[in-house]
C-alpha positions as CSV (number, residue, x, y, z in Angstrom):
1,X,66.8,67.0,101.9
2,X,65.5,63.4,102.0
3,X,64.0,64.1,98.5
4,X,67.8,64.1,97.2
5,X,68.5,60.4,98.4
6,X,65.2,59.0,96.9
7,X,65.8,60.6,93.7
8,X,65.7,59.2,90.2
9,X,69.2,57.4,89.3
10,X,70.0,56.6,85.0
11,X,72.9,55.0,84.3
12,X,75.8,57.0,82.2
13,X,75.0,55.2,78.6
14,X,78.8,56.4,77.2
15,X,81.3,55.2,79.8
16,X,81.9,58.5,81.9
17,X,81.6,57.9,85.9
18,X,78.9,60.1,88.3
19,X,82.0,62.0,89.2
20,X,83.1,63.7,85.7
21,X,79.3,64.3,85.5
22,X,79.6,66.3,88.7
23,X,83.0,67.9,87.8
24,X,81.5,69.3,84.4
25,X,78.2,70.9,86.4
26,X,80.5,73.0,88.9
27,X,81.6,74.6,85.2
28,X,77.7,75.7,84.6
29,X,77.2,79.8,85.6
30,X,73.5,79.2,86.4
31,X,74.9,76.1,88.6
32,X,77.3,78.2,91.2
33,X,76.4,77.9,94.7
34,X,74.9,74.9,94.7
35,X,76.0,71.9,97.0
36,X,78.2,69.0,96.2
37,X,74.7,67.1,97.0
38,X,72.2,68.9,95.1
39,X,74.9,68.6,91.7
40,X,74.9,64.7,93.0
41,X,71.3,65.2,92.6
42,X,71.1,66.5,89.1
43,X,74.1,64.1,87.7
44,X,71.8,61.4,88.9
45,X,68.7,62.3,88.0
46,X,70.4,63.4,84.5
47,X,70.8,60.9,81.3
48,X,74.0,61.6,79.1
49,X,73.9,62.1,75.7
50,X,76.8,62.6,73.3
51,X,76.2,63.8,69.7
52,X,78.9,63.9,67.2
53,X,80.2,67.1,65.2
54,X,77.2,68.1,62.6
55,X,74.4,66.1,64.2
56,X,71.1,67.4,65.0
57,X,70.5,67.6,68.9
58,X,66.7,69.3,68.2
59,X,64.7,69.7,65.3
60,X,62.3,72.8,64.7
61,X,58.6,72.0,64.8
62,X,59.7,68.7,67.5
63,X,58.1,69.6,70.9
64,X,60.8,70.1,73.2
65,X,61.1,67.3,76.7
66,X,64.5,68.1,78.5
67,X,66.4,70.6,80.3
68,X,69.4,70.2,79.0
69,X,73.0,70.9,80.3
70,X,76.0,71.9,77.9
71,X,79.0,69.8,79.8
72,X,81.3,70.0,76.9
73,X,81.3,71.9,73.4
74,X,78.6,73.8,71.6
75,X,75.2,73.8,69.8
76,X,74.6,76.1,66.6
77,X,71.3,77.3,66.9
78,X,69.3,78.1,63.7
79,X,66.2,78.8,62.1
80,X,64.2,78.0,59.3
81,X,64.2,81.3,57.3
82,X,65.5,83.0,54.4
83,X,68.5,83.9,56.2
84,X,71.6,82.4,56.7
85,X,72.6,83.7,59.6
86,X,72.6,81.2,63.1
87,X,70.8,82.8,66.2
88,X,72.6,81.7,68.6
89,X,76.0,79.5,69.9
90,X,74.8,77.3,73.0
91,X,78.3,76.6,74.4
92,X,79.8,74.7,77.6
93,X,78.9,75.6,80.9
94,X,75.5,76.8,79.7
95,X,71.8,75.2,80.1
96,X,69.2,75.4,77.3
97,X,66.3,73.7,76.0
98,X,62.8,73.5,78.1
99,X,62.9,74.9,81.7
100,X,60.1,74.4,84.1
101,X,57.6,77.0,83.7
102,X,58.5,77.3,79.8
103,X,55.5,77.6,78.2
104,X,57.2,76.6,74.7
105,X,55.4,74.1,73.0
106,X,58.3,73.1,70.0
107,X,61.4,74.3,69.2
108,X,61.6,77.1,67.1
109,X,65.5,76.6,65.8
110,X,67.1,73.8,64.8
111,X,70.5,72.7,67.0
112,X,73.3,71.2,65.6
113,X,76.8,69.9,67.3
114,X,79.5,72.3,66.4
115,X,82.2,70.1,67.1
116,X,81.6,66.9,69.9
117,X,78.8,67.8,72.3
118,X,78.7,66.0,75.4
119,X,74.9,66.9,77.1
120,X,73.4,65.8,80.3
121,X,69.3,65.8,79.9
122,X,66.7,66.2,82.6
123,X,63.3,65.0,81.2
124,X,59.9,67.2,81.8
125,X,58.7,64.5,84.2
126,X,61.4,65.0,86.7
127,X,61.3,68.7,86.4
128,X,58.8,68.7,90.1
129,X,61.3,66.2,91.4
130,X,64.2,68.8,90.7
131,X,62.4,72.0,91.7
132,X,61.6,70.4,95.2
133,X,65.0,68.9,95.9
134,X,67.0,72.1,94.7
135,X,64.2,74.8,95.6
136,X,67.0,77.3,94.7
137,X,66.6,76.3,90.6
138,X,63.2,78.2,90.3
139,X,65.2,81.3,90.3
140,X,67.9,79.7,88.6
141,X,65.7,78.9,85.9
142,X,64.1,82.4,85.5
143,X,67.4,83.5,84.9
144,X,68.2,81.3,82.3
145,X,64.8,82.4,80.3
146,X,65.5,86.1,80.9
147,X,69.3,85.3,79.8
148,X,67.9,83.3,76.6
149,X,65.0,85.9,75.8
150,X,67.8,88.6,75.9
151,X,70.1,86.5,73.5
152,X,67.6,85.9,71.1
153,X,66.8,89.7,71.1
154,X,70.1,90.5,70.1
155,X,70.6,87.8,67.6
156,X,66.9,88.9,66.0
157,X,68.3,92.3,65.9
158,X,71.4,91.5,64.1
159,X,70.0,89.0,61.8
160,X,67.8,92.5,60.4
161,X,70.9,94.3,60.2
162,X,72.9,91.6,58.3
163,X,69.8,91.1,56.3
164,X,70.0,94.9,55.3
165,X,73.5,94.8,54.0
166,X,73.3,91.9,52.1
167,X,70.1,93.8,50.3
168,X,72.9,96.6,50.4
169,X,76.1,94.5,48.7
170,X,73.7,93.0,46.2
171,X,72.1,96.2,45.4
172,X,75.9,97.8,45.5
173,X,77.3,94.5,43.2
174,X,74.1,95.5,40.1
175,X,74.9,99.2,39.8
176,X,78.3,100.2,41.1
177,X,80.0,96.9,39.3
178,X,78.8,97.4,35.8
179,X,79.7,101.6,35.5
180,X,83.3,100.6,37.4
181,X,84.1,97.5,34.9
182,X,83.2,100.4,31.9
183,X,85.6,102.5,33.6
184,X,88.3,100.1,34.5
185,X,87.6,99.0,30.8
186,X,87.7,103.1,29.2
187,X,91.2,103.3,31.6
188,X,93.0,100.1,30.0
189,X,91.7,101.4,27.0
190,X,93.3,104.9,27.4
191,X,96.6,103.5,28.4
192,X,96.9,100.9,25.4
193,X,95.9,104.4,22.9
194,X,98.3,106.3,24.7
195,X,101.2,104.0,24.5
196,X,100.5,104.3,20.2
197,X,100.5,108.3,20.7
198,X,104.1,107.7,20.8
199,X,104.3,107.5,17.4
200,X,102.8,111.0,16.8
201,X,105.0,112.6,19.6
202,X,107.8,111.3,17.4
203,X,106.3,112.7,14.2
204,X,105.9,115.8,15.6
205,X,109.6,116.2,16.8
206,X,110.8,114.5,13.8
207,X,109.5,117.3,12.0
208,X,111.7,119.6,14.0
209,X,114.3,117.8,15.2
210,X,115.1,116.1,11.6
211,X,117.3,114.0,14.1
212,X,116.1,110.6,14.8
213,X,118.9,109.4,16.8
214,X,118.0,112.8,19.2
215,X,114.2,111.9,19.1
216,X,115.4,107.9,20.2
217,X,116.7,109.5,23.3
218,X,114.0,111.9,23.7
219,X,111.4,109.4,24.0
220,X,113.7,107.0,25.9
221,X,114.6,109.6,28.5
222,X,110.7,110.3,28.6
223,X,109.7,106.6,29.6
224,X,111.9,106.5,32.3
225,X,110.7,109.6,33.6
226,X,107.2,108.4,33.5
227,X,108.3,105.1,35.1
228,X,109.9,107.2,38.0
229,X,106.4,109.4,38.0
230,X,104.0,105.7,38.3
231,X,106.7,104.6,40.9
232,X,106.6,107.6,43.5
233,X,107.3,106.3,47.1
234,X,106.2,107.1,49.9
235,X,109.5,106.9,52.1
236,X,110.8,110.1,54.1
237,X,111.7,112.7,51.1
238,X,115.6,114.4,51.7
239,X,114.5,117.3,50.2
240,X,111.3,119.0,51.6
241,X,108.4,118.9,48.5
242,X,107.8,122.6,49.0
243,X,111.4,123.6,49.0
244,X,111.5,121.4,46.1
245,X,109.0,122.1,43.9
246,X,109.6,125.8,44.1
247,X,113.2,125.1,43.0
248,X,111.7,123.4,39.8
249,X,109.2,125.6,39.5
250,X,111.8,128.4,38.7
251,X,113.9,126.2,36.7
252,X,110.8,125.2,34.3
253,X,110.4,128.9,34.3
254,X,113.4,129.5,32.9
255,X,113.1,126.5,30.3
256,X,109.9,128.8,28.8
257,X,107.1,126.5,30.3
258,X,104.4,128.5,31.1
259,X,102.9,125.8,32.5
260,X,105.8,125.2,35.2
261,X,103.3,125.5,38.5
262,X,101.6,122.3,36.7
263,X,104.3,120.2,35.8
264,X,106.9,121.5,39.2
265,X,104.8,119.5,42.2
266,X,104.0,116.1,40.5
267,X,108.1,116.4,39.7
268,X,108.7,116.8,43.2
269,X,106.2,114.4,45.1
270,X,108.5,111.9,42.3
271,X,111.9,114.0,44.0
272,X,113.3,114.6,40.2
273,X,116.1,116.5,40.4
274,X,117.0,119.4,37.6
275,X,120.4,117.1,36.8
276,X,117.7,114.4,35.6
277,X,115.6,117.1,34.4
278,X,118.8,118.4,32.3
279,X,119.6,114.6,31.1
280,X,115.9,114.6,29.7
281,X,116.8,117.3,27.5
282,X,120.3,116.6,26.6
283,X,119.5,115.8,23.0
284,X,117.1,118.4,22.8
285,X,118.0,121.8,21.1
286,X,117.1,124.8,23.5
287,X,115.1,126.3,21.0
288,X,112.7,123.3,21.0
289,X,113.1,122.5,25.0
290,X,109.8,123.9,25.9
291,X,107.7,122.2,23.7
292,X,109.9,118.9,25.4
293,X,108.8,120.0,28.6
294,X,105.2,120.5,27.8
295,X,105.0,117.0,25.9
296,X,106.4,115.6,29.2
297,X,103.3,118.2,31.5
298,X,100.9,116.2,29.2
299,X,102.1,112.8,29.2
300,X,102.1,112.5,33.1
301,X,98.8,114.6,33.3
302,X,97.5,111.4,31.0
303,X,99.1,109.2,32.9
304,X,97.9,110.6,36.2
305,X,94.6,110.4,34.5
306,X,94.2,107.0,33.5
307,X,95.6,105.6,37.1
308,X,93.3,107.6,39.0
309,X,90.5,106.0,36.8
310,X,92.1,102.8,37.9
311,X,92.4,103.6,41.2
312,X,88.6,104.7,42.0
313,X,87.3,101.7,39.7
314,X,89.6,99.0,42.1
315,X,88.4,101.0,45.4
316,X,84.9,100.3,44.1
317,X,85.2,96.7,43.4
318,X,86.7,96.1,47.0
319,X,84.0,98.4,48.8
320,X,81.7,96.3,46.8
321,X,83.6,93.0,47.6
322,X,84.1,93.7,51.0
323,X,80.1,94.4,52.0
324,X,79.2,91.1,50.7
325,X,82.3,89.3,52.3
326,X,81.0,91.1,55.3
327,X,77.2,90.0,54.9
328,X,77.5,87.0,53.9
329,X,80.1,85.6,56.8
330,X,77.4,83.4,58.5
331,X,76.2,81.5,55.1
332,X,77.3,78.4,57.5
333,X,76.4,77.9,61.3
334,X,80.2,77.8,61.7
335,X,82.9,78.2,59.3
336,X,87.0,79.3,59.2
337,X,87.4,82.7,58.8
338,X,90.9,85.1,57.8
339,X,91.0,87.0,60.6
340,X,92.8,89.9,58.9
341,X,91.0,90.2,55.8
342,X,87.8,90.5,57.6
343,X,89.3,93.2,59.7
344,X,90.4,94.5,56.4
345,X,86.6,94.4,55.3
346,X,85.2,96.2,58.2
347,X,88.0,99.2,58.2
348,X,87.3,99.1,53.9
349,X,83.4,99.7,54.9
350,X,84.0,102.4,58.0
């Protein structure tokens, strides 16, 4: 081991003592098992460097000179291509950069602080030195290639894959957005005409009803059935729906709407009881109570109509919003992120 005591010493250029040097190397994986001596070793042999949140640590296209060992925070790791996505996160307790026997001739990423970076370098020159005082680092280093080679596979393989859905949200922004905006548009559309066909409901029953305080009510006790329809919740019913709707079903039966199996369930799922049913027709004469109830079948229908139009034109625009959200997450090396609305994303997508 005399190789260790004649060994290259640099002096720590930012203040911090041989000791905190040595402390932060027993927190490297690739540095376990090694001997208080042979980490005295590399701490000496080592020059500190300490770069700054968003500065560059190594430049693609720069041939690369130094082993170089993470002590504190983390280097982005990105390349020069069409896509925004970073390759890798270099973080503490990690070594990167050239190893001896790397036959890497420049960098191919570019690697920026994320956050304050506190590095200790071991230039090219020394790498003999190092390999012959700490025989053990020849495996040690093999590792780290294999480790590195297996990150960048993965990263490679998800850049693709994030490259494919963002071809897929803007592909999925062009034709599904335009059709869903018509339809969105057609729906608001709908709703506004319906609101006016009011006025020809209360023609038509003015006509027979020659009663407008009766027809007042009418259409009154019709809104508020609709806005009890729009409003259904979904807390624990206290009557079962199928006991329910069969109970209405007979009732509309007996009202002379023929079209009671249509109208009975969407009263139900809404829990409308035959008293409210019997208040909706209070100011109707019998005579003209099933044509009330069949106005009543086709005004929800519509209503159903136009919010289910709604409905699949909104689920559209969030799939669509989602899948970019989702693909374009790395735009920036590092960035902050809702938690929950990206879960939200990936469950919209599944």
């Amino acid at each position: 081991m005399s190789n260790l005591s004649t060994s290259a010493t640099s002096e720590n250029r930012f203040g911090s003592n041989r000791e905190h040097r040595i402390a932060a190397l027993r927190s490297i994986e690739e540095l376990n098992g090694l001997t208080d001596e042979e980490l005295r070793w590399i701490a000496n042999a080592g020059t500190e460097r300490s770069v700054q949140d968003g500065e560059l640590i190594f430049s693609q296209g720069a041939p690369p000179c130094h082993l170089l060992f993470i002590l504190k925070g983390e280097i982005a790791i990105k390349r020069h291509t069409s896509s925004p996505v970073t390759v890798f996160t270099g973080r503490s307790g990690r070594i990167t950069g050239k190893t001896p026997f790397s036959r890497i001739g420049q960098w191919n990423a570019d690697g920026r602080a994320a956050g304050n970076v506190w590095l200790l370098e071991i230039h090219e020159d020394q790498f003999p030195a190092l390999l012959t005082a700490i025989p053990s680092m020849t495996e040690r280093v093999v590792r780290v290639l294999i480790d590195r080679n297996r990150e960048y596979t993965k990263a490679e393989e998800q850049i693709g894959k994030l490259a494919a859905l963002s071809k897929l949200a803007g592909n999925l922004a062009h034709e599904l957005n335009n059709p869903a905006s018509a339809a969105r548009s057609a729906a608001l559309n709908l709703s506004q005409n319906h609101e006016l066909a009011k006025n020809d409901a209360r023609y038509q029953f003015s006509l027979k009803l020659q009663n407008q305080a009766a027809l007042d009510r009418f259409i009154l006790e019709l809104d508020a059935l609709r806005l009890r329809i729009r409003s259904v919740s979904h807390a624990k019913k206290s009557t079962p729906p199928g006991e329910l709707e069969d109970v209405l079903s007979d009732w509309l039966r007996g009202k002379g709407l023929q079209e009671a199996w249509k109208l009975a369930p969407i009263l139900a799922e809404a829990e409308v009881s035959i008293p409210e049913l019997q208040e909706f027709l209070a100011a109707v004469p019998s005579q003209l109570q099933p044509l009330a109830l069949h106005d009543l079948l086709q005004t929800v229908m519509q209503d159903a109509a136009i919010a289910s139009v709604f409905q699949a034109s909104e689920r559209i625009f969030r799939i669509v919003a989602a899948v970019k959200d989702y693909s374009y997450l790395d735009r920036q090396p590092l960035q902050r992120v809702d938690i929950a609305k990206a879960l939200d994303n990936v469950l919209m997508m599944f």
